[in-house]
C-alpha positions as a Markdown table, in Angstrom:
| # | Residue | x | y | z |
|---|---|---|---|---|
| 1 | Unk | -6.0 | -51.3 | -5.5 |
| 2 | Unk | -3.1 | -53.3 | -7.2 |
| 3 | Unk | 0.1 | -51.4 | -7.9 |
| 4 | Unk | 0.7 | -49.6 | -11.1 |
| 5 | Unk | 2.4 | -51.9 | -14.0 |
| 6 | Unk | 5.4 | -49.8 | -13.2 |
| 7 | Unk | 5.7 | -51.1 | -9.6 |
| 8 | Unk | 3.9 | -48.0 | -8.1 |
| 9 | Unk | 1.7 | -48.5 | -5.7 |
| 10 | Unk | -1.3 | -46.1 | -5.8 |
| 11 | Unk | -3.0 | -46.6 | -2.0 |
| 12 | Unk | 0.4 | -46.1 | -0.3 |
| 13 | Unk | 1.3 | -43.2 | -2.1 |
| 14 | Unk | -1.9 | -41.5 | -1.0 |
| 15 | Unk | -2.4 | -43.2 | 2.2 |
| 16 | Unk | 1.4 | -41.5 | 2.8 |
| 17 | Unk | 0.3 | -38.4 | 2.0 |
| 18 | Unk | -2.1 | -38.2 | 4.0 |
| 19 | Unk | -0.3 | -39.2 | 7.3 |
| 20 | Unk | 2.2 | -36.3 | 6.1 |
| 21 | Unk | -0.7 | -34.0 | 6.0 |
| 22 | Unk | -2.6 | -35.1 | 8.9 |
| 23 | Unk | 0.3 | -34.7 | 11.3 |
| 24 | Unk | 1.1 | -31.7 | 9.6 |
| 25 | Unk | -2.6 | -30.7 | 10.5 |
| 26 | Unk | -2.5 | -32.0 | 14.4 |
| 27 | Unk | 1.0 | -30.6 | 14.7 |
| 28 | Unk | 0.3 | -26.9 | 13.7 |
| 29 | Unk | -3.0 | -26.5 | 15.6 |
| 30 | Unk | -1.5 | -27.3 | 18.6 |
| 31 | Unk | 1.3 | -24.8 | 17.8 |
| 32 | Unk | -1.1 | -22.5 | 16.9 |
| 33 | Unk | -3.3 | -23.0 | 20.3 |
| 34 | Unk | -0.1 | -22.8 | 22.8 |
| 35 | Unk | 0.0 | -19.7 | 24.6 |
| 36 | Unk | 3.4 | -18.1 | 23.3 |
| 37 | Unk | 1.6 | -15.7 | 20.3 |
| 38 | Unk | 0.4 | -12.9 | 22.7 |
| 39 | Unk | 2.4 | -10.2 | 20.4 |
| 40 | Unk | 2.5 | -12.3 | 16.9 |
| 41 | Unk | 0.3 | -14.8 | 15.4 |
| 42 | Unk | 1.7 | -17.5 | 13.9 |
| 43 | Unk | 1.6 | -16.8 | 10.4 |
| 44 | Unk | 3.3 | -13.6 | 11.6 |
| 45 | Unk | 5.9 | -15.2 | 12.9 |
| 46 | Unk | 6.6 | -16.8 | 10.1 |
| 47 | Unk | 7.2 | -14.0 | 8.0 |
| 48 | Unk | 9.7 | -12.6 | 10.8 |
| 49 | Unk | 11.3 | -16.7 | 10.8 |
| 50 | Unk | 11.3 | -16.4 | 7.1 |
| 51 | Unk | 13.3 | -12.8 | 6.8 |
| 52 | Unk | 15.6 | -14.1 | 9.8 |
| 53 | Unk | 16.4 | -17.1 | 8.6 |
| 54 | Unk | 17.1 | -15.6 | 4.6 |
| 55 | Unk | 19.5 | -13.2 | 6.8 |
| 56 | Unk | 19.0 | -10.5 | 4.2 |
| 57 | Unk | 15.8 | -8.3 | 2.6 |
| 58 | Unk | 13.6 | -10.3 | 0.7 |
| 59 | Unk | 11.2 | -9.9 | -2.4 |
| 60 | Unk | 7.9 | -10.0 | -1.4 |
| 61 | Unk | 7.6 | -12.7 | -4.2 |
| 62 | Unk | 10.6 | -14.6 | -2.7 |
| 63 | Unk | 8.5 | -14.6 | 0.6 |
| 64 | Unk | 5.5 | -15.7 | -0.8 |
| 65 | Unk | 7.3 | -18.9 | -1.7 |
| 66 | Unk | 8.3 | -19.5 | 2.1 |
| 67 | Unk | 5.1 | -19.2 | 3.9 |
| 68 | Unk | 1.7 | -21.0 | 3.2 |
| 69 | Unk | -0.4 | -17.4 | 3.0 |
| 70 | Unk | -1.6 | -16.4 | -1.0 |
| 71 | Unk | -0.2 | -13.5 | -2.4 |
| 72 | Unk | -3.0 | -10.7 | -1.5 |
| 73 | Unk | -3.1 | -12.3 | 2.3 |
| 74 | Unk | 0.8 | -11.7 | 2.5 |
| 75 | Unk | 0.7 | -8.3 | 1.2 |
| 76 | Unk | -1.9 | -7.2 | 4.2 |
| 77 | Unk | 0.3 | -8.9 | 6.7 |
| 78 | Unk | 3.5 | -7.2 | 5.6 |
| 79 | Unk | 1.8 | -4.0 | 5.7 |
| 80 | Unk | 0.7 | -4.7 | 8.9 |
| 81 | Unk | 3.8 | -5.9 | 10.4 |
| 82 | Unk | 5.1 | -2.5 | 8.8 |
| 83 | Unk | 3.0 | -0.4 | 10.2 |
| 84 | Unk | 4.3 | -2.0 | 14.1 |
| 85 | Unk | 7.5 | -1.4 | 13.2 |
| 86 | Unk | 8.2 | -4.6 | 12.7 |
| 87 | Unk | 9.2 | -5.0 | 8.7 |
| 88 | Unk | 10.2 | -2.3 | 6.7 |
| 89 | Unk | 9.4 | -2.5 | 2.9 |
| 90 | Unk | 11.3 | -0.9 | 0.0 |
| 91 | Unk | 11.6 | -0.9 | -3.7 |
| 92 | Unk | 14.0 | -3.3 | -5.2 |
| 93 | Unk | 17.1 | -1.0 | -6.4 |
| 94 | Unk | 17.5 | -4.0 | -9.6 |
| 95 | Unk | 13.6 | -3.7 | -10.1 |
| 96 | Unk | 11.2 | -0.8 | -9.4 |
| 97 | Unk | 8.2 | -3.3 | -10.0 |
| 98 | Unk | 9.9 | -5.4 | -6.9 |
| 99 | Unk | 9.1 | -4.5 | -3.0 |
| 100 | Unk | 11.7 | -5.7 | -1.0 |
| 101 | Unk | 10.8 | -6.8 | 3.1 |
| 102 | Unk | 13.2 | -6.6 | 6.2 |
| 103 | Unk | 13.6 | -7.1 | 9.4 |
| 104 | Unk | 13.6 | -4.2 | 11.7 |
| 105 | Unk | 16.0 | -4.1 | 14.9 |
| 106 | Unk | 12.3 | -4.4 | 16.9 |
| 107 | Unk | 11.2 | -7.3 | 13.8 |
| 108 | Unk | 14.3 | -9.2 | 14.6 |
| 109 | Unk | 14.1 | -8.8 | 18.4 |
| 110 | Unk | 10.3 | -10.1 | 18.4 |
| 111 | Unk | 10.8 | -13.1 | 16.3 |
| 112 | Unk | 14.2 | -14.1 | 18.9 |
| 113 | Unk | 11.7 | -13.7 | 21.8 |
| 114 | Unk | 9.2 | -15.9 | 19.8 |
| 115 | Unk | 11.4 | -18.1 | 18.5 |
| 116 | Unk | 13.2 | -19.1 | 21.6 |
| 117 | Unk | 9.6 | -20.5 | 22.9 |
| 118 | Unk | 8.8 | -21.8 | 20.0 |
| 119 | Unk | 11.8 | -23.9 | 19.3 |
| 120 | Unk | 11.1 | -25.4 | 22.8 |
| 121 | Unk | 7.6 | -26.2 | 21.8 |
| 122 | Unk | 8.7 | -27.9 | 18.8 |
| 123 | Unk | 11.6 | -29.3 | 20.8 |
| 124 | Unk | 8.7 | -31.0 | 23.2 |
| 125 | Unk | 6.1 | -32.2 | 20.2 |
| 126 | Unk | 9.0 | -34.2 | 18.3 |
| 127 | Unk | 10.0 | -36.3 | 21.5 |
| 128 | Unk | 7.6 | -38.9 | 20.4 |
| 129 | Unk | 10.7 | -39.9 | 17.8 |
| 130 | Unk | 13.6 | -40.9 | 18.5 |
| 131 | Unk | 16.8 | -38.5 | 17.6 |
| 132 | Unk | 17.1 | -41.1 | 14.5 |
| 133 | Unk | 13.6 | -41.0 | 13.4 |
| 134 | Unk | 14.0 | -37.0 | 13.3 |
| 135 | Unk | 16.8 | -37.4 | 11.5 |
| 136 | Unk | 15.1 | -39.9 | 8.6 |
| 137 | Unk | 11.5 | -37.3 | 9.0 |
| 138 | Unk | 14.0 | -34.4 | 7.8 |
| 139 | Unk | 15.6 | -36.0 | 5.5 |
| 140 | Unk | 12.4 | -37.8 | 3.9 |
| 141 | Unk | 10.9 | -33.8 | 3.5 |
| 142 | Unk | 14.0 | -32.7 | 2.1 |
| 143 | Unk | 13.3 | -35.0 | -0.9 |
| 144 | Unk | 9.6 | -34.3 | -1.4 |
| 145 | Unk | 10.4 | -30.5 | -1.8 |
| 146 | Unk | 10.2 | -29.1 | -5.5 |
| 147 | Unk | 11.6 | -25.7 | -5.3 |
């Protein structure tokens, strides 16, 4: 396939995207195979990464937008993270219709415990580039987000 008349080039933009979602593919069932998730999963732990890293309650709306789980499936999983103690959910003082999430003391102290082997983990899978090529992978993302 020829490039576009504007100089685009059709195959390589798709043949990039799918390297980008291949590795993401590879990389994440590894993570999600390794043995450090005997008290979360890993879409639990993202919710707990996701309120820690915010550092501050989030709607449940704002959450959706930073973990890959629809809207229904995050609902369940806060409620179930709520009922371990470790979120607590409450109604957004600026907007009744609004649930807000947060960390508990025990939400914050699992994701720390989880996060610690985790970073290692991720640490270990991005040795295969140098500190330089991280450096170009992060900043390459940072341009292809939309939000």
């Amino acid at each position: 396939m020829a490039p576009a008349a504007d100089g685009r080039d059709i195959r390589l933009a798709n043949e990039s995207w799918e390297a980008l979602l291949s590795a993401q593919v590879s990389v994440m069932r590894g993570f999600a195979a390794e043995r450090m998730w005997d008290e979360l999963t890993l879409n639990e732990y993202d919710v707990l990464y996701a309120l820690k890293k915010a550092g501050c309650a989030l709607r449940q709306s704002e959450l959706t937008k930073q973990v890959l789980l629809s809207q229904p499936a995050l609902s369940r999983l806060v409620e179930r993270l709520e009922q371990r103690g470790l979120v607590r959910r409450s109604s957004d003082e600026r907007d009744r219709r609004g649930v807000l999430v947060e960390l508990t003391d025990a939400g914050a102290s699992a994701q720390q415990r989880i996060g610690a082997r985790h970073a290692r983990s991720v640490e270990e899978r991005m040795r295969s580039l140098t500190p330089e090529q991280q450096r170009q992978l992060r900043d390459l993302c940072a341009l292809l987000l939309t939000d």
